[in-house]
C-alpha positions in Angstrom: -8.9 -31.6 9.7 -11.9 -30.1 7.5 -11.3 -26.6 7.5 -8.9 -23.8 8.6 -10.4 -20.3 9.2 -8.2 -17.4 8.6 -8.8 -14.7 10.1 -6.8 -11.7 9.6 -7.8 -8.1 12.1 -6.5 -4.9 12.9 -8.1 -3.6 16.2 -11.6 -5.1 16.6 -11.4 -6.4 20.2 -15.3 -6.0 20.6 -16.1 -8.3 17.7 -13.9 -11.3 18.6 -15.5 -13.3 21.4 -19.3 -13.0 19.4 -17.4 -13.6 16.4 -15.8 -16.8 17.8 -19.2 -17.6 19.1 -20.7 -17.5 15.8 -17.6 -19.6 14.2 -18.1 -21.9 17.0 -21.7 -23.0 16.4 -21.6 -22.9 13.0 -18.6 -25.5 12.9 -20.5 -28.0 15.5 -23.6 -28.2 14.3 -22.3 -28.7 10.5 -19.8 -31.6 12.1 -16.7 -29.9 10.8 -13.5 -30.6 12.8 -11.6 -27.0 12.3 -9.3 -24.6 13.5 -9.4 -20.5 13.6 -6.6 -18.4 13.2 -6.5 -15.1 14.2 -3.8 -12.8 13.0 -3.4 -9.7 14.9 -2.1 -7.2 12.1 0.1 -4.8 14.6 -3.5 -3.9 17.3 -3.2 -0.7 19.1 -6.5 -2.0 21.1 -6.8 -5.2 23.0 -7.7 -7.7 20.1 -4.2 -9.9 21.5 -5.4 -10.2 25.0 -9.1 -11.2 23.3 -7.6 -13.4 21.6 -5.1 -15.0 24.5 -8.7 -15.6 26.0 -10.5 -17.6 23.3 -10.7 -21.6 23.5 -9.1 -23.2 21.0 -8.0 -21.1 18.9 -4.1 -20.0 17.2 -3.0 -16.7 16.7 -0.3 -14.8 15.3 0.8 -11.3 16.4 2.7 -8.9 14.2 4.9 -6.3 15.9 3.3 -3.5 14.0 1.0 -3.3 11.1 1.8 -4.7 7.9 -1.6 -5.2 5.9 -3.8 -7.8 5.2 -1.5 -9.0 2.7 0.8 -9.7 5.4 -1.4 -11.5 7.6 -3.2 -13.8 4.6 0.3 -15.3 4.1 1.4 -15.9 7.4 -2.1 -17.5 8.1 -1.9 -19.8 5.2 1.5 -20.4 6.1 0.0 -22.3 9.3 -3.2 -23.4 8.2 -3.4 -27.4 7.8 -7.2 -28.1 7.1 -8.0 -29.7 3.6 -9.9 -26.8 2.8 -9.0 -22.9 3.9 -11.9 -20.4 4.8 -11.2 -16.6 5.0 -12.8 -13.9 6.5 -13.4 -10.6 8.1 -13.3 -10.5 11.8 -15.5 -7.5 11.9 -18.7 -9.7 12.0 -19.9 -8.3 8.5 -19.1 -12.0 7.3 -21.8 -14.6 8.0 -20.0 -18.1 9.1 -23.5 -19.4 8.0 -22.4 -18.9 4.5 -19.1 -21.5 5.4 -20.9 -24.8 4.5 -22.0 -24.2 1.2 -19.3 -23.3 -0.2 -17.0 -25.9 1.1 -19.8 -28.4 -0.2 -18.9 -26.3 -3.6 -15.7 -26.9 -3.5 -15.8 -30.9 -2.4 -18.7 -32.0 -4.2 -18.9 -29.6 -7.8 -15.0 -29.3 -7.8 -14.2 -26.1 -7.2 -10.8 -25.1 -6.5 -11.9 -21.7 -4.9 -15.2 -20.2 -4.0 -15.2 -16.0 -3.8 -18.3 -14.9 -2.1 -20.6 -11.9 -3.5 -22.2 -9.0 -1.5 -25.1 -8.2 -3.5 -26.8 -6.3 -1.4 -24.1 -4.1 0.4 -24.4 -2.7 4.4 -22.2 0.1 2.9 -22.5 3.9 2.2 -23.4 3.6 -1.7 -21.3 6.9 -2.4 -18.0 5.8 -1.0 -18.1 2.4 -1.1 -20.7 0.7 -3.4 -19.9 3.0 -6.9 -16.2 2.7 -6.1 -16.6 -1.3 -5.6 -18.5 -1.1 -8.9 -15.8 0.8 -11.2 -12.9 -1.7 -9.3 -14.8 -5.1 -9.8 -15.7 -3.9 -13.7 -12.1 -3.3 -14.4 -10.6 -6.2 -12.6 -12.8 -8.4 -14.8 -11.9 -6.9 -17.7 -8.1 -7.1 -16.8 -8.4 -10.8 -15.2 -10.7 -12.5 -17.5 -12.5 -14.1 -14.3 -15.9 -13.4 -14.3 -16.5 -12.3 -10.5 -18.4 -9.9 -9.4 -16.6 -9.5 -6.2 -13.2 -10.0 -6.8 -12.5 -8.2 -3.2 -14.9 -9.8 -0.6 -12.9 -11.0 1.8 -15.3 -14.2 2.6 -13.4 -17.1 0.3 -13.1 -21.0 0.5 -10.0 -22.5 -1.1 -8.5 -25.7 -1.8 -5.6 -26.4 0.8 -3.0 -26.6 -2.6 -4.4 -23.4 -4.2 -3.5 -21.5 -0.6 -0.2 -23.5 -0.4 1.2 -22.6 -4.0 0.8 -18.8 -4.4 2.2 -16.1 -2.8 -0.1 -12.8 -1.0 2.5 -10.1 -0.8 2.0 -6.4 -1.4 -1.8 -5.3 -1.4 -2.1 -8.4 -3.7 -4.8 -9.8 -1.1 -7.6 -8.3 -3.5 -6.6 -10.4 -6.2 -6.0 -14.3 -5.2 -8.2 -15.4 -7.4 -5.9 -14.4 -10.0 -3.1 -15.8 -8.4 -4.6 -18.4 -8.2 -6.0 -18.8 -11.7 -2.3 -18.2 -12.9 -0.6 -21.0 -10.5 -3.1 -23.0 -12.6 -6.4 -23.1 -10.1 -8.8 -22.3 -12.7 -11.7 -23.3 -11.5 -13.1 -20.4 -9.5 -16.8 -20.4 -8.8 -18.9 -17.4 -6.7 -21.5 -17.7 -4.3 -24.0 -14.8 -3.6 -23.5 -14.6 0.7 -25.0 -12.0 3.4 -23.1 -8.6 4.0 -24.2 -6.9 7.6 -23.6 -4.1 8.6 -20.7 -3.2 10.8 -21.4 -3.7 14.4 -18.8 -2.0 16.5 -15.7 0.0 15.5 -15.3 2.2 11.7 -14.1 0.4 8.8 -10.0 0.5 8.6 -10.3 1.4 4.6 -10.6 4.4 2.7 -11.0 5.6 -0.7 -7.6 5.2 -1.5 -7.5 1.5 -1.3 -9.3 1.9 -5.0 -6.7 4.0 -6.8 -4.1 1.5 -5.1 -6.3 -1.4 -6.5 -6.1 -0.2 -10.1 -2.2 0.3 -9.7 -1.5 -3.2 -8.2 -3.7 -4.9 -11.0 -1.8 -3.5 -13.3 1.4 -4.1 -12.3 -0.1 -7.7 -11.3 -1.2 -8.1 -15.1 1.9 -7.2 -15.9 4.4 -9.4 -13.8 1.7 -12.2 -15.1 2.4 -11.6 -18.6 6.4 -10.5 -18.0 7.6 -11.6 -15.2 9.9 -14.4 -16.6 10.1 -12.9 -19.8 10.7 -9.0 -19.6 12.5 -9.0 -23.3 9.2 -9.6 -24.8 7.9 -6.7 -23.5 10.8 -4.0 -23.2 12.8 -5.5 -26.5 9.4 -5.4 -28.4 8.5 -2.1 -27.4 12.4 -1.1 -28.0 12.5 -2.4 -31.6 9.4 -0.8 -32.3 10.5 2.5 -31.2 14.0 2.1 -32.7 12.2 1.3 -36.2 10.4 4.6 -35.8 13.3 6.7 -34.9 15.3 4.9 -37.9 12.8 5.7 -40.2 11.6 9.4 -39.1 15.6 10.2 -39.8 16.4 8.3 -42.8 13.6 10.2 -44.1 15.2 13.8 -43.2 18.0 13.2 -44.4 17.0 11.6 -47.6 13.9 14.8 -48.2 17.3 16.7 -47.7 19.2 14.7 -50.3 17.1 15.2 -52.7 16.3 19.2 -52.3 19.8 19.4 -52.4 20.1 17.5 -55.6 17.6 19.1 -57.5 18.7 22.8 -56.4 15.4 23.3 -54.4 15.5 25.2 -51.0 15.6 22.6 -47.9 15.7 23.1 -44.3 19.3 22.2 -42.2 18.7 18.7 -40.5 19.2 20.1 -37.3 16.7 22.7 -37.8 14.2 20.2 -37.8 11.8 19.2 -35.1 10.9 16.2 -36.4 14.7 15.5 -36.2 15.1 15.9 -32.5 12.4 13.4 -31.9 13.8 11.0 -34.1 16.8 11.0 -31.9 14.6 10.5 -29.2 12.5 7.8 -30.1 16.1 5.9 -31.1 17.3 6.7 -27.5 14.4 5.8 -26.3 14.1 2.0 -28.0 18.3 0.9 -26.5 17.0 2.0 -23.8 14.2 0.2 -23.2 15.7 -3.4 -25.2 19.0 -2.6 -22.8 16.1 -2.8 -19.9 14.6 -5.9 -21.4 18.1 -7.5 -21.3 18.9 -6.7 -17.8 15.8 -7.7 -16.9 16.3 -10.6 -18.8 19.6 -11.5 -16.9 18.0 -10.7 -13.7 14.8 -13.7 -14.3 17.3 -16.0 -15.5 19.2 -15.4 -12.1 16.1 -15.5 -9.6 16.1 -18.6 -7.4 12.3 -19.1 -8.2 12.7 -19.5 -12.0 11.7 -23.2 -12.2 9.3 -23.3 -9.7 6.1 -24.7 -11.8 2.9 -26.0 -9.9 2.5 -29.4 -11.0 -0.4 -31.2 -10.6 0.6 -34.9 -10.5 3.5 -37.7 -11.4 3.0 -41.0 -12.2 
């Protein structure tokens, strides 16, 4: 099979059968054998009975709404075409953008194709400034130069969607899942963005703030995650160092005023002294973290799991 379509969609009944439509003729007149999937995300409408009513198509229902997240991995949990398509089932995705990019990824050797909305369908206040800020940050944070790290249009390799894992609100950031299971080669492709045809968009401004918080923590479990003592024992020894010093240095001004008959100020009556015994609280506490995180990664039944490309 060519190409699996993902699909995942929270309550857009009215789009499905044009959308299906659309799929449809693209797919035939390009030659492609394919499959959709349509992952119901927990509908309150009637996107399940639409989708019951499609031709040949596969769907998954959830029992109540997850995220997108959610539905990604479950769809490329059942996908089996040599190359995975996702998109939007709100019909703001063009399907005529599909062949291209799965000629990018079979013929210049891509391992994952991100589509780019240059020209938006979307309020610019909400929506495009916000999407602006996000995308500038991401690259900054990711090192992948794309300048829609979010669109929801993307062509993978069947191996890149088979060795990563979408959980979370991690959906906004495959391509660096990807690029960190060792799929590197991530190209972009400028596609239309329409705008929305029936229904209100299910996303706020919120999504954003949420954004920045899961890239960090991404960045961070990137960098970390099977190493915590490099973070939390640095950042401990560092702090201990400073505590160690700021008091060896009370009590030695103290020392020597004492010696020499000057005045001098009580340790204790010293601010500087209280945050000394912070800052050496403060770095045990975080190397004892580092250590139980430590023991925690060396206990995790994923802790040889490597991606590896080939054996001989």
């Amino acid at each position: 099979m060519d190409i699996s379509l993902v699909i995942p969609l929270y309550n857009e009944a009215e789009s499905l059968p044009e959308l299906h439509s659309w799929i449809s003729g693209v797919m035939q007149e390009n030659g492609f054998s394919y499959e959709v999937i349509f992952i119901d995300d927990g509908s309150t409408d009637e996107s399940w009975e639409v989708i019951k009513g499609l031709p040949g198509v596969r769907g998954i229902r959830f029992r109540r709404n997850y995220g997108k997240s959610a539905a990604l991995y479950e769809g490329f949990a059942a996908a089996e075409g040599e190359i995975v398509v996702t998109m939007d089932a709100d019909l703001q995705d063009s399907p005529e953008e599909i062949p291209e990019m799965v000629r990018m990824i079979r013929e210049d050797g891509y391992d994952l194709v991100s589509g780019w909305k240059q020209k938006r369908k979307d309020n610019t206040l909400t929506k495009n400034l916000p999407s602006k800020l996000y995308n500038w940050a991401a690259r900054r944070v990711t090192g992948i130069k794309l300048h829609d790290m979010n669109c929801g249009l993307k062509a993978y390799r069947k191996e890149v969607v088979k060795s990563i894992e979408v959980y979370g609100e991690m959906h906004r950031y495959i391509p660096y899942l990807a690029k960190n299971a060792g799929f590197d080669k991530i190209g972009e492709k400028p596609v239309h963005h329409q705008k929305r045809k029936y229904g209100k968009s299910k996303f706020g401004l919120e999504r954003f703030v949420n954004g920045l918080l899961d890239l960090m923590s991404l960045s961070f479990l990137s960098r970390f995650g099977k190493k915590p003592m490099h973070f939390f024992g640095t950042s401990g020894i560092l702090m201990f160092i400073v505590g160690f010093v700021m008091t060896v240095w009370i009590i030695s001004a103290k020392l020597i005023h004492q010696s020499q008959g000057l005045r001098y100020r009580a340790v204790t009556d010293q601010p500087l002294f209280y945050l000394a015994l912070v800052a050496l609280v403060l770095g045990v506490m975080l190397f004892l973290a580092g250590f139980i995180g430590e023991m925690v990664s060396r206990n995790a039944p994923g802790r040889n799991d490597y991606n590896i490309r080939e054996r001989l």
